[in-house]
C-alpha positions as CSV (number, residue, x, y, z in Angstrom):
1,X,-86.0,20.0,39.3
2,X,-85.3,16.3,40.3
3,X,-84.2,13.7,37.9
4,X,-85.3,10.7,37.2
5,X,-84.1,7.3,38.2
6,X,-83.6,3.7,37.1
7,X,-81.4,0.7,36.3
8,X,-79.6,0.6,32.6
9,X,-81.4,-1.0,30.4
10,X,-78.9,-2.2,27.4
11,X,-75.6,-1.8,26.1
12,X,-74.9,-1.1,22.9
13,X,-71.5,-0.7,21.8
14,X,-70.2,0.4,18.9
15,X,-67.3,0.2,17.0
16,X,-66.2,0.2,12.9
17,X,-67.1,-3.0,10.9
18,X,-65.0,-3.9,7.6
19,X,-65.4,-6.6,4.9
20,X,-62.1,-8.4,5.4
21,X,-61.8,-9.5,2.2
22,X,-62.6,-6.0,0.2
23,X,-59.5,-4.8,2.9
24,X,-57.5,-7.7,1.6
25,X,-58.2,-7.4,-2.2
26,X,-57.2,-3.6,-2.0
27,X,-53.9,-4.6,-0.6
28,X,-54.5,-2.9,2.5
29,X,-53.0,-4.2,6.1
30,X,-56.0,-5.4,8.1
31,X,-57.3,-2.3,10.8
32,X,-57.6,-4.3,14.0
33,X,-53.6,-4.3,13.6
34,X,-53.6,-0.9,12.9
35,X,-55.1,-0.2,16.1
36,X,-53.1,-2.3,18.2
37,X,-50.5,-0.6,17.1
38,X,-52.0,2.6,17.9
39,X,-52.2,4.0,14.3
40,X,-55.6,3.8,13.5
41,X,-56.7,7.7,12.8
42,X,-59.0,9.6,10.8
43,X,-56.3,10.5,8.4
44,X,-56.1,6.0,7.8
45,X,-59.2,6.2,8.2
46,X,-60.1,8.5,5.6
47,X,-57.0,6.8,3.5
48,X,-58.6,3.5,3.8
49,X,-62.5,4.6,2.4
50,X,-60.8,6.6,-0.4
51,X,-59.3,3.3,-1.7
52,X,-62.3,1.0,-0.9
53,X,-64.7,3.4,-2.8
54,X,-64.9,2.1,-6.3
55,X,-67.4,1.9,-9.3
56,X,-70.3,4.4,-10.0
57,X,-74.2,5.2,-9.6
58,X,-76.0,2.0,-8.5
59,X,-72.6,-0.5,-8.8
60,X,-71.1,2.5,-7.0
61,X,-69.3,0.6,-3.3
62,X,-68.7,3.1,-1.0
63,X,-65.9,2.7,1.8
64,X,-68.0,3.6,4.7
65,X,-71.7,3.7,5.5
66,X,-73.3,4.5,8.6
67,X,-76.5,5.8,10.4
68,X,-77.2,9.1,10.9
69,X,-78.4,9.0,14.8
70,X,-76.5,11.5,17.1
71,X,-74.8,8.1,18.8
72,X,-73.7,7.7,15.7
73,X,-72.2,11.2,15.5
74,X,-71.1,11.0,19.6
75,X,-68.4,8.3,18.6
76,X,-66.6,11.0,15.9
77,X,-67.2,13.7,18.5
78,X,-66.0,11.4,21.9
79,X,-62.8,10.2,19.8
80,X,-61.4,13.2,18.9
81,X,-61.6,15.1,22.4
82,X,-64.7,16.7,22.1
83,X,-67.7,16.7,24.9
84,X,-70.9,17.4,24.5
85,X,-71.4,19.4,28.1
86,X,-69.2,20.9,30.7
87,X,-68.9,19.1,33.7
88,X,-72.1,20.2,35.6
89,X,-74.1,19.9,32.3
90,X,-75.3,23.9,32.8
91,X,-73.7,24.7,29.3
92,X,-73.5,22.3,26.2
93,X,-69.9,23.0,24.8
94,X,-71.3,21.7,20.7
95,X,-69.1,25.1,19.2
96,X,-65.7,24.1,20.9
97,X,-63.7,23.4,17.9
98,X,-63.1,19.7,18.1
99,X,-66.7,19.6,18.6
100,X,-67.3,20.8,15.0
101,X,-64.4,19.1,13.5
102,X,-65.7,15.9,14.1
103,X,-69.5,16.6,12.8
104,X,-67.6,18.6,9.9
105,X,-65.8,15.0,9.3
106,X,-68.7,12.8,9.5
107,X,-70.8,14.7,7.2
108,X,-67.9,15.7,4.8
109,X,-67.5,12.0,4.4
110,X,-70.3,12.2,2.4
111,X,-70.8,15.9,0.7
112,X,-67.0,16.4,-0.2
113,X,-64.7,13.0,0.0
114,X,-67.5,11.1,-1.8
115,X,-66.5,8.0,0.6
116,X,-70.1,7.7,1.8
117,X,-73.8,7.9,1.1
118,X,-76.2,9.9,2.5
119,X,-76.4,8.7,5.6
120,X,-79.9,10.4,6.1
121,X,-81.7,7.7,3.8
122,X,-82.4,4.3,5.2
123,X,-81.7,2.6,2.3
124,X,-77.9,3.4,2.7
125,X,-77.7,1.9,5.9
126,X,-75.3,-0.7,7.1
127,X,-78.0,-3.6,7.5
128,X,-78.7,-3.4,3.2
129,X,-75.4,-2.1,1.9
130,X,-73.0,-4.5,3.7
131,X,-75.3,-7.5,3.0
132,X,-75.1,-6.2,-0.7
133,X,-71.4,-6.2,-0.2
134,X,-71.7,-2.3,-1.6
135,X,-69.5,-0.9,1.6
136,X,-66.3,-1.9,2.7
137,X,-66.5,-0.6,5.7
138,X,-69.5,0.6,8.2
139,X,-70.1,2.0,11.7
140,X,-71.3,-1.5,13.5
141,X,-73.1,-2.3,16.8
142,X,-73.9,-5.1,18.9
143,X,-77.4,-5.2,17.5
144,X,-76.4,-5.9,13.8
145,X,-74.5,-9.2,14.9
146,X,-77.7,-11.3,14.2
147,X,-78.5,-9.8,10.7
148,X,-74.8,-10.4,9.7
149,X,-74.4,-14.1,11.0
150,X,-74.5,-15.4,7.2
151,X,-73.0,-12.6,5.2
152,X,-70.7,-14.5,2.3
153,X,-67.8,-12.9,3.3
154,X,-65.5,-12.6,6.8
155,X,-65.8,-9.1,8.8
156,X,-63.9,-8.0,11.1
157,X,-63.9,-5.0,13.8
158,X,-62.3,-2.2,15.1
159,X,-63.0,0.8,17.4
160,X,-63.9,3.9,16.3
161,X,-60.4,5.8,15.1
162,X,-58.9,8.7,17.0
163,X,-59.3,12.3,15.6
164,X,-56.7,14.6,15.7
165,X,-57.8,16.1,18.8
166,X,-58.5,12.8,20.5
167,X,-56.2,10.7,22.6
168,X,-58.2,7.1,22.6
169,X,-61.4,6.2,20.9
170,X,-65.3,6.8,22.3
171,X,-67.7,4.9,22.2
172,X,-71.8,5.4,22.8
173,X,-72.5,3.7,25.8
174,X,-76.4,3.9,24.9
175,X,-79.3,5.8,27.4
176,X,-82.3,3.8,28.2
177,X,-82.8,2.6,31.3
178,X,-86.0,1.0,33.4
179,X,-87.9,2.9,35.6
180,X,-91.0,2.6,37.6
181,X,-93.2,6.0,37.8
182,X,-94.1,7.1,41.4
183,X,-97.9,6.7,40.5
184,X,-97.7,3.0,39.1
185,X,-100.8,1.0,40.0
186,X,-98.4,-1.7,40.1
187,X,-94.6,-1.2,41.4
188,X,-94.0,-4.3,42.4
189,X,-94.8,-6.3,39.7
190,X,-92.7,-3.7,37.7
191,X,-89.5,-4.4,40.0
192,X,-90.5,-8.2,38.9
193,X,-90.4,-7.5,35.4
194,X,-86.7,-5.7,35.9
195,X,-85.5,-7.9,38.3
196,X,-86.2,-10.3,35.0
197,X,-84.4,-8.9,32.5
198,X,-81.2,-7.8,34.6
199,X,-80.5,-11.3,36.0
200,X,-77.5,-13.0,34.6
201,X,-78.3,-15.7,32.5
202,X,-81.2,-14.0,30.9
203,X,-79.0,-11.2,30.0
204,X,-75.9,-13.3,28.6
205,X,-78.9,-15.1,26.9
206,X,-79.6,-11.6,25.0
207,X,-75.9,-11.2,24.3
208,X,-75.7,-14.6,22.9
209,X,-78.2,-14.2,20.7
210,X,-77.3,-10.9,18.9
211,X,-79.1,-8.0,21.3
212,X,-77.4,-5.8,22.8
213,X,-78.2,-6.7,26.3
214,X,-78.6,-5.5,29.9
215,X,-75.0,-4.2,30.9
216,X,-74.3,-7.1,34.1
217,X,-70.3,-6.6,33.8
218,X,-70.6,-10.0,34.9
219,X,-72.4,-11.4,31.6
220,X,-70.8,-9.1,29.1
221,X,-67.3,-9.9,30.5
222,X,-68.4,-14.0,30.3
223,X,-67.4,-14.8,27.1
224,X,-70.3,-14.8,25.1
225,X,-69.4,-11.7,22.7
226,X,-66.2,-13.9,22.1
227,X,-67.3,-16.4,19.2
228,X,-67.4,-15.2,15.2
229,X,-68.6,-12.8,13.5
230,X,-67.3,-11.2,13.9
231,X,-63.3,-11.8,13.8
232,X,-61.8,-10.0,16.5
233,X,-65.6,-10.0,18.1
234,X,-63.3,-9.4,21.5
235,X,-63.2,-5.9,20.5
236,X,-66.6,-5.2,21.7
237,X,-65.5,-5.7,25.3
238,X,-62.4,-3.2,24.4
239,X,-65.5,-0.7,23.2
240,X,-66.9,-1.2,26.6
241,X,-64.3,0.1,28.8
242,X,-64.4,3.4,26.5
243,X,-68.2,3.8,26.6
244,X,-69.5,7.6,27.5
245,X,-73.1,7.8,29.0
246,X,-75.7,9.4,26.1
247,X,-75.9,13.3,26.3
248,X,-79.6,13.1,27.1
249,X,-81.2,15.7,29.3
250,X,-85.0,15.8,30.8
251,X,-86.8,17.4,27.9
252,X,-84.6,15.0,25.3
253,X,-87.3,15.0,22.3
254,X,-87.0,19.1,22.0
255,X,-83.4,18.6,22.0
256,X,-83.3,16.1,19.5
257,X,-85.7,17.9,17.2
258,X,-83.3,20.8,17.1
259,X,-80.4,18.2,16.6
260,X,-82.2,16.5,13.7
261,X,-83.2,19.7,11.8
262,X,-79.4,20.5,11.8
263,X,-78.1,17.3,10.8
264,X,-80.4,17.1,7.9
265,X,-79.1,20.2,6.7
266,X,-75.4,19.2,7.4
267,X,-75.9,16.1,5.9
268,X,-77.0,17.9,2.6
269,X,-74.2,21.0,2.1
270,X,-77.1,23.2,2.6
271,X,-75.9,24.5,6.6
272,X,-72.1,24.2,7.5
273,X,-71.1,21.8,10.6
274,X,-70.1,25.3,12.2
275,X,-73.7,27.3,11.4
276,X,-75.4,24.2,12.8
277,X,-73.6,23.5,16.1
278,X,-74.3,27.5,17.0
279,X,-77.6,26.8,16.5
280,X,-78.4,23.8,18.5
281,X,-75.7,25.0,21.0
282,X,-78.9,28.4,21.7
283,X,-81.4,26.1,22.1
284,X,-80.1,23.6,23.9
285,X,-78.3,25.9,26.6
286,X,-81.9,27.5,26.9
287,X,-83.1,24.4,27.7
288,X,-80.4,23.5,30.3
289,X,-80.6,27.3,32.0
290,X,-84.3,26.1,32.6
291,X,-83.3,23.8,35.1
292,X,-81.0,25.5,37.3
């Protein structure tokens, strides 16, 4: 079958957020130096959010929060070595072992280090802990910069920290593009509409303004991710050159509703990271043998 065409519609990078002053009151070294020095790992990783977490029940501050969409997961999974196809995309490769590490990591956050909250329920995400200043540090994105533009405390970021399987970080280098169907009533007014939104200065308007943007290199490499918050903000360009196109494949919603029922049951200690990568790896391969 033929695949469908178009012209990226966003970038969305994404990379580790931290209040800079919970870092500084615990009396731990700030991470962007960490990873310029090439130490920033899961192991200082997982160091780092078992010091920030303090208190209990609702005072409780957690050192990490996050989202619990599969780009979220693809960052844990990218950084420590692990893909989520072979090269021709005929088989998924979700059982190779630093596939399940990372998942095993992400969710084990939560279920056995205690570092995180479930990550499952919207209330713990990023955009009302953070604000709350109940987690030190969070999985952050481009889209998040506006809704954090008057938090009462400094943040800074980092990219996502390199598994032990890993040799550099990955980073989600988001999936939606525009397209034009072959039976539009109206093609060229759709090209129009495109043509719009992927010009340069209504893209670095987008940047500039806190969304994540049409990916013109030219615009995202102009300077307007440079400017606080947050500090460091240059490290969303560093994101960028590490970004991994999404895993998405033609029939994407079954795919995703197979993902979803294993993560929920991951994310709860009710199926391992192990039982539910075999299971999404069945139907997912069944899927991709349907379009040889």
């Amino acid at each position: 079958m033929g695949y469908p065409t178009g012209v990226p519609a966003e970038i969305n990078v994404m990379c580790i957020g931290y209040n800079m002053e919970m870092i500084e009151n615990a009396g731990l070294e700030d991470p962007y130096d960490l990873w310029k020095r090439g130490e920033w790992t899961w192991d200082v990783f997982l160091d780092y959010a078992q010091k920030l977490t303090t208190g209990e029940g609702t005072d409780k501050v957690y050192g990490f929060t996050s989202e619990e969409g599969i780009w979220w997961t693809a960052n844990w999974v990218w950084s420590n070595g692990a893909s989520f196809y072979n090269e021709d995309r005929t088989e998924s490769l979700l059982t190779d072992d630093a596939f399940v590490e990372a998942v095993d990591f992400m969710f084990k956050l939560h279920t056995e280090y205690g570092v995180a909250p479930l990550c499952i329920a919207a209330e713990n995400y990023p955009t009302s802990l953070v604000p709350a200043q109940r987690a030190a540090m969070w999985g952050d994105c481009l889209y998040y910069r506006a809704s954090f533009q008057d938090l009462p405390f400094d943040y800074g970021i980092v990219p996502w920290p390199v598994g032990p399987q890993g040799t550099q970080t990955g980073n989600w280098g988001s999936g939606l593009a525009f397209t034009i169907p072959a039976n539009s009533p109206h093609p060229d007014e759709a090209w129009e509409v495109i043509e719009f939104f992927s010009n340069y200065e209504n893209t670095k308007s987008m940047m500039a303004n806190g969304g994540g943007g049409i990916p013109v290199v030219e615009a995202f490499e102009s300077g307007v991710l440079v400017y606080e918050p947050p500090v460091h903000s240059e490290v969303y360009q560093e994101c960028a050159a590490t970004a991994v196109a999404a895993p998405w494949i033609p029939d994407n919603d079954l795919f995703m509703e197979v993902w979803n029922e294993a993560r929920d049951q991951i994310a709860v200690g009710d199926m391992t990271a192990a039982d539910g990568m075999a299971y999404v790896k069945e139907e997912l391969d069944a899927l991709l043998a349907s379009y040889q």
